[in-house]
Backbone as a chain_set.jsonl record, in Angstrom:
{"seq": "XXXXXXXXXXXXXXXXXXXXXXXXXXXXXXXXXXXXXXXXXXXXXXXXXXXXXXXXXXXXXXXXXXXXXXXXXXXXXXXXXXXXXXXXXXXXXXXXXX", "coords": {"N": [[240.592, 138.43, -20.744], [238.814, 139.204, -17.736], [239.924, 140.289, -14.179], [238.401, 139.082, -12.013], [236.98, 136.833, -13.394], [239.632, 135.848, -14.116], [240.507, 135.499, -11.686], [238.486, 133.829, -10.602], [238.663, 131.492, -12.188], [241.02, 130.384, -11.496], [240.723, 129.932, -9.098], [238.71, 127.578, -9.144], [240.457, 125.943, -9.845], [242.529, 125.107, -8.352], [240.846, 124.325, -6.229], [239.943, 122.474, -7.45], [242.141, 120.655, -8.176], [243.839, 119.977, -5.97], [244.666, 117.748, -4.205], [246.545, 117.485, -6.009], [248.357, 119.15, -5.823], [249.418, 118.872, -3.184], [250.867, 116.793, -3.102], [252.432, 117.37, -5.148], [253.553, 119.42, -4.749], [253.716, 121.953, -6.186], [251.943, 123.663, -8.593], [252.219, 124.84, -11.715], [250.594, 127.356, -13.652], [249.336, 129.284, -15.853], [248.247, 131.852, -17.094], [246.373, 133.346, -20.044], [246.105, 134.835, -23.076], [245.45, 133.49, -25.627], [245.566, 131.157, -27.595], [247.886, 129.636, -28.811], [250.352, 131.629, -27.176], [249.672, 130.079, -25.474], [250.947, 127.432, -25.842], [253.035, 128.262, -26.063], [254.333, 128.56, -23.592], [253.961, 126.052, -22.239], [255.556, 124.936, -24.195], [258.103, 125.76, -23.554], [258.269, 125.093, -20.544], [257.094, 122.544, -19.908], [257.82, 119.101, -19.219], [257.924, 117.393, -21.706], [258.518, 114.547, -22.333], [257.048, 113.422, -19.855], [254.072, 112.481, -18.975], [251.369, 114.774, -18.792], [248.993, 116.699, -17.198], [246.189, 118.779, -18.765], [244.32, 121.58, -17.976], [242.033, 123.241, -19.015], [240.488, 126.402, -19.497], [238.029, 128.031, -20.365], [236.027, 130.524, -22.645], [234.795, 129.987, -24.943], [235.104, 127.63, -27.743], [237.539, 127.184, -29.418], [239.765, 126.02, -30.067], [242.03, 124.959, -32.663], [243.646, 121.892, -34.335], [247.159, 121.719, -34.626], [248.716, 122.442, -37.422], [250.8, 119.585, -38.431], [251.39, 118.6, -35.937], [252.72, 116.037, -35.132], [255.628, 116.494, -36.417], [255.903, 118.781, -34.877], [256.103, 117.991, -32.074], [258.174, 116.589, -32.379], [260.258, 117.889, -32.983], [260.343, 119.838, -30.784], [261.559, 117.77, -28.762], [264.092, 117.158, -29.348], [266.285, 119.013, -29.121], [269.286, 120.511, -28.545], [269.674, 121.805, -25.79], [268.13, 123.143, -22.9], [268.472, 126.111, -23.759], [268.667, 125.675, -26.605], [266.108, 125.401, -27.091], [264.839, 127.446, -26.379], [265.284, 128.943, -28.087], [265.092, 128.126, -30.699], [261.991, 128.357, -30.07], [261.491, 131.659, -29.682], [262.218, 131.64, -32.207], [260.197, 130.537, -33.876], [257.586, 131.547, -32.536], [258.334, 134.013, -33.697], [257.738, 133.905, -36.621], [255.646, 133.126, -36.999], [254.699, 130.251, -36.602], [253.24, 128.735, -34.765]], "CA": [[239.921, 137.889, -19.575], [239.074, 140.539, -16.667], [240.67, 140.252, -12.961], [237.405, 138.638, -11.611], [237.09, 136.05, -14.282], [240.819, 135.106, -13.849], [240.484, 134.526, -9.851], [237.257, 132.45, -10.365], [239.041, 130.431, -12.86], [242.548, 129.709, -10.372], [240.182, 129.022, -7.429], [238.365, 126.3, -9.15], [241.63, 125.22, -10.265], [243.274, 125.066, -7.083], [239.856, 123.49, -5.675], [240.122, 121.026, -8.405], [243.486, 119.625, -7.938], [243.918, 120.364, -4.302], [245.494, 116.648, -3.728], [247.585, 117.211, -6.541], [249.328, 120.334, -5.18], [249.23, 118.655, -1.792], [251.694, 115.506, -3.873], [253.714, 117.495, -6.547], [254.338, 120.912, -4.046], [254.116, 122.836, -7.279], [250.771, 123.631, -9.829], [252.357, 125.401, -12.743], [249.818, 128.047, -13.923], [249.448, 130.306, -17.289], [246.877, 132.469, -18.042], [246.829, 133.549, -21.454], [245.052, 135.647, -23.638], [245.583, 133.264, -27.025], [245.707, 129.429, -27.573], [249.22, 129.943, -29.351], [250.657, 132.044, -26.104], [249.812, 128.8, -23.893], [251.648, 126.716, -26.332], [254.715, 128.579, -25.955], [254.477, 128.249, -22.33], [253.892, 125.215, -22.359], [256.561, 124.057, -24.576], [259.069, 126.337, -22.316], [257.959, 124.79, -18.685], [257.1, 121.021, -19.379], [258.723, 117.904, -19.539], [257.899, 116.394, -22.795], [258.598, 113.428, -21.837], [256.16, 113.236, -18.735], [252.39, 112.956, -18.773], [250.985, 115.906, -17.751], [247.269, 116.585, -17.095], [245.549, 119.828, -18.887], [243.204, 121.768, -17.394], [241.681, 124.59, -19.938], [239.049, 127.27, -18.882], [237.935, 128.757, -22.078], [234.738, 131.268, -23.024], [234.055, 129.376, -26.294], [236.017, 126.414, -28.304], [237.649, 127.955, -31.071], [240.762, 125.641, -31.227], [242.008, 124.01, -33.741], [244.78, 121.44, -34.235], [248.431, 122.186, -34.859], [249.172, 121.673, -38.268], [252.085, 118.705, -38.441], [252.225, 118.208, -34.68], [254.183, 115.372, -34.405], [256.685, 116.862, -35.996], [256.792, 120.059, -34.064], [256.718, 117.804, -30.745], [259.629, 115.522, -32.308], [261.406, 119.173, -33.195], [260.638, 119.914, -29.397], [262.131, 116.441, -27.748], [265.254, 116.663, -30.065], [267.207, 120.315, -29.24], [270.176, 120.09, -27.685], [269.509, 122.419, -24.853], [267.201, 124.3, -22.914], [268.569, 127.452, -24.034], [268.439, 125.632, -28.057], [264.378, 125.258, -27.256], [264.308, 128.437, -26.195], [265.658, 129.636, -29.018], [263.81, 127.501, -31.33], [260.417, 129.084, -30.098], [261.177, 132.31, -30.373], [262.437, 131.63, -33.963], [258.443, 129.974, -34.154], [256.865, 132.985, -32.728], [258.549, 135.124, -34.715], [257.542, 133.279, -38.127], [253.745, 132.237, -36.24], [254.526, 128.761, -36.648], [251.799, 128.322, -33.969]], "C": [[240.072, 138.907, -18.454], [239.738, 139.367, -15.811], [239.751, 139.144, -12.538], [237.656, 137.265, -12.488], [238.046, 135.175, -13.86], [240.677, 134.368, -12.547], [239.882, 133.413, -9.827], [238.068, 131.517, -11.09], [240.589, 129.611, -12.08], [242.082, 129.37, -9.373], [239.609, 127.939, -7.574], [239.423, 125.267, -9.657], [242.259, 124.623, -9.271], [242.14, 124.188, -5.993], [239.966, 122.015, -5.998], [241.819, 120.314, -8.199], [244.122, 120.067, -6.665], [245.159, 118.888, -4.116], [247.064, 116.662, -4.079], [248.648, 118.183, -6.252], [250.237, 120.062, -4.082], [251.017, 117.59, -2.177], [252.806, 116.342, -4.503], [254.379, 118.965, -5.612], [254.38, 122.1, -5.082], [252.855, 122.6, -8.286], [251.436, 124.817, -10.756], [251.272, 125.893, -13.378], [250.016, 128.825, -14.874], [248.251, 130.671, -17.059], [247.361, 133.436, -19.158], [245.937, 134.369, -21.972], [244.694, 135.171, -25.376], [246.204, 131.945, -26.866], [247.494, 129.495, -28.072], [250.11, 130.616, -28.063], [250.863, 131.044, -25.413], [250.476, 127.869, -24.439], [253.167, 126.79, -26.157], [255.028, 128.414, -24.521], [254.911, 127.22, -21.937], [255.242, 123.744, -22.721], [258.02, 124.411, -23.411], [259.005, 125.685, -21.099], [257.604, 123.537, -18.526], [257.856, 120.329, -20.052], [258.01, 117.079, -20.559], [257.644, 114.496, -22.589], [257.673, 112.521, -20.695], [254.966, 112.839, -18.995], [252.066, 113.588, -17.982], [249.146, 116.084, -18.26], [246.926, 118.184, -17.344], [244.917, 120.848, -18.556], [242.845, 123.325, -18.483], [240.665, 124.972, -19.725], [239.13, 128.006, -20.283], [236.379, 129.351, -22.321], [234.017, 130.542, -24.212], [235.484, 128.104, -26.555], [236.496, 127.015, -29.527], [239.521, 127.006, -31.229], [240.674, 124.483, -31.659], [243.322, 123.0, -33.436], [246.339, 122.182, -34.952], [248.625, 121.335, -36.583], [250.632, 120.439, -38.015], [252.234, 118.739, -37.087], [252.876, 117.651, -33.969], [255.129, 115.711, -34.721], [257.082, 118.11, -35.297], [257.163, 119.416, -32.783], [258.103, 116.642, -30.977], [261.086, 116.807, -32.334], [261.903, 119.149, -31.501], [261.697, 119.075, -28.627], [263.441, 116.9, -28.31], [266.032, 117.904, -29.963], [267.853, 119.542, -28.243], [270.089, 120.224, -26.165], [268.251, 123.018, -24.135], [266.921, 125.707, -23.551], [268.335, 127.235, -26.067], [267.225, 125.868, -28.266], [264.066, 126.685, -27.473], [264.269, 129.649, -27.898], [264.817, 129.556, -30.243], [262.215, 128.415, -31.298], [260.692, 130.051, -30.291], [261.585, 132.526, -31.78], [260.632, 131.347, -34.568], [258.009, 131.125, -34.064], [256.813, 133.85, -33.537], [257.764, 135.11, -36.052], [256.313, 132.987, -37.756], [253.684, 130.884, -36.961], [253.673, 128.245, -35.607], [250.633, 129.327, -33.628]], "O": [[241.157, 139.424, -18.188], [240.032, 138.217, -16.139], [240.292, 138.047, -12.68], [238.655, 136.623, -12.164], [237.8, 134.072, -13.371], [240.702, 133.159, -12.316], [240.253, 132.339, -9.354], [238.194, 130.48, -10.44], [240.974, 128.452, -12.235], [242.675, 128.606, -8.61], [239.651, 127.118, -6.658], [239.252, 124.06, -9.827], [242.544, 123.437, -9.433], [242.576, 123.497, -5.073], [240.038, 120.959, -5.37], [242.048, 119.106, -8.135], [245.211, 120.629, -6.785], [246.358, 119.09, -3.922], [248.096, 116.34, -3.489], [249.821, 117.897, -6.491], [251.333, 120.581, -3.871], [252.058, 117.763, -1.545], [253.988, 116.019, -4.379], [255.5, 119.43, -5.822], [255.026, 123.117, -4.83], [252.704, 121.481, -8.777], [251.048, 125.927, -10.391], [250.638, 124.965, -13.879], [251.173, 129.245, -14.838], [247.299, 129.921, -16.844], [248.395, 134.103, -19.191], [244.936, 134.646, -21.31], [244.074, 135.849, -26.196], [247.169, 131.689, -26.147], [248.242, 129.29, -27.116], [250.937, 129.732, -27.842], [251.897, 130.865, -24.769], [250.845, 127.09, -23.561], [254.083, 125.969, -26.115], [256.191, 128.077, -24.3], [255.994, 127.124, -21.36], [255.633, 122.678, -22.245], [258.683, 123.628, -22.732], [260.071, 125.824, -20.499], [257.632, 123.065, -17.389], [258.452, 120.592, -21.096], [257.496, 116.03, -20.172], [256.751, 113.662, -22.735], [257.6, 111.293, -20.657], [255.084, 113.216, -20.161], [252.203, 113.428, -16.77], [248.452, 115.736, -19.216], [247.229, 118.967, -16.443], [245.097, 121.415, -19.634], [243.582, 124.311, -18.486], [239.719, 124.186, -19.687], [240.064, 128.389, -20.987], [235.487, 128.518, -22.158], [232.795, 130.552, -24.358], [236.442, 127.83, -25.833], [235.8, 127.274, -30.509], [240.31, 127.228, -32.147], [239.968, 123.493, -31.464], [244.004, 123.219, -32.435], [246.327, 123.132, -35.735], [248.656, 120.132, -36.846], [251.461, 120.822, -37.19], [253.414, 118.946, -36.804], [253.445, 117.933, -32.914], [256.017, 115.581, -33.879], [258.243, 118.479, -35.123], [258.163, 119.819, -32.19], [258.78, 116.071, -30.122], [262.255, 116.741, -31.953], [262.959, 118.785, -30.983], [262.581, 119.607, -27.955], [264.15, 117.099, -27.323], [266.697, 117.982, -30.996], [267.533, 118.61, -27.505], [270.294, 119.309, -25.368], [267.33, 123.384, -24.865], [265.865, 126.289, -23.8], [267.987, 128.166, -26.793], [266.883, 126.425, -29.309], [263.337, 127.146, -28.351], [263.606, 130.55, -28.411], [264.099, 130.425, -30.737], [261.578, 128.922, -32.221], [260.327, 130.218, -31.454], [261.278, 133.538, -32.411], [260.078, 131.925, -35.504], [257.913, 131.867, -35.042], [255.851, 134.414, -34.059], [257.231, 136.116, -36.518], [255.821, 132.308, -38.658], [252.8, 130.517, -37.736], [253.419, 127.047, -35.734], [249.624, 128.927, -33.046]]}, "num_chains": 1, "name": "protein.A"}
């Protein structure tokens, strides 16, 4: 994704949830270059536990589902630590379990 591209896509972001920035003090942002990349982010920086609201800017539709994803998000919920998760994923990455 060029420079250009990226901006346009964080300004309608930041347009688009304006209130919610205004409420939470904090919009957690990724840009990525690979559906798998934003997963790992993802799993690293949210609360599981929460409902959190999506927002995906994308050139085409090309994904797919996660094979077995409840159990990778029951793997997720169930480490001991932050630092076990962390660990966890890059054991995933490594092996491209996503």
């Amino acid at each position: 994704m060029n420079r250009r591209v990226a901006g346009f896509c964080v300004a309608v972001l930041l347009a688009t949830v304006g209130p919610a920035i205004a409420e939470a003090n904090a919009l957690p942002i990724c840009i990525e270059d690979n559906h798998a990349g934003t997963f790992y982010w993802l799993a690293q920086h949210i609360d599981l536990d929460r409902a959190s609201t999506l927002v995906l800017f994308d050139a085409h539709s090309d994904a797919s589902g996660i094979f077995d994803s409840d159990k990778i998000r029951d793997v997720l919920r169930n480490v001991a630590s932050r630092e076990d998760r962390l660990a966890l994923l890059d054991r995933w990455r490594s092996h491209g379990v996503v």
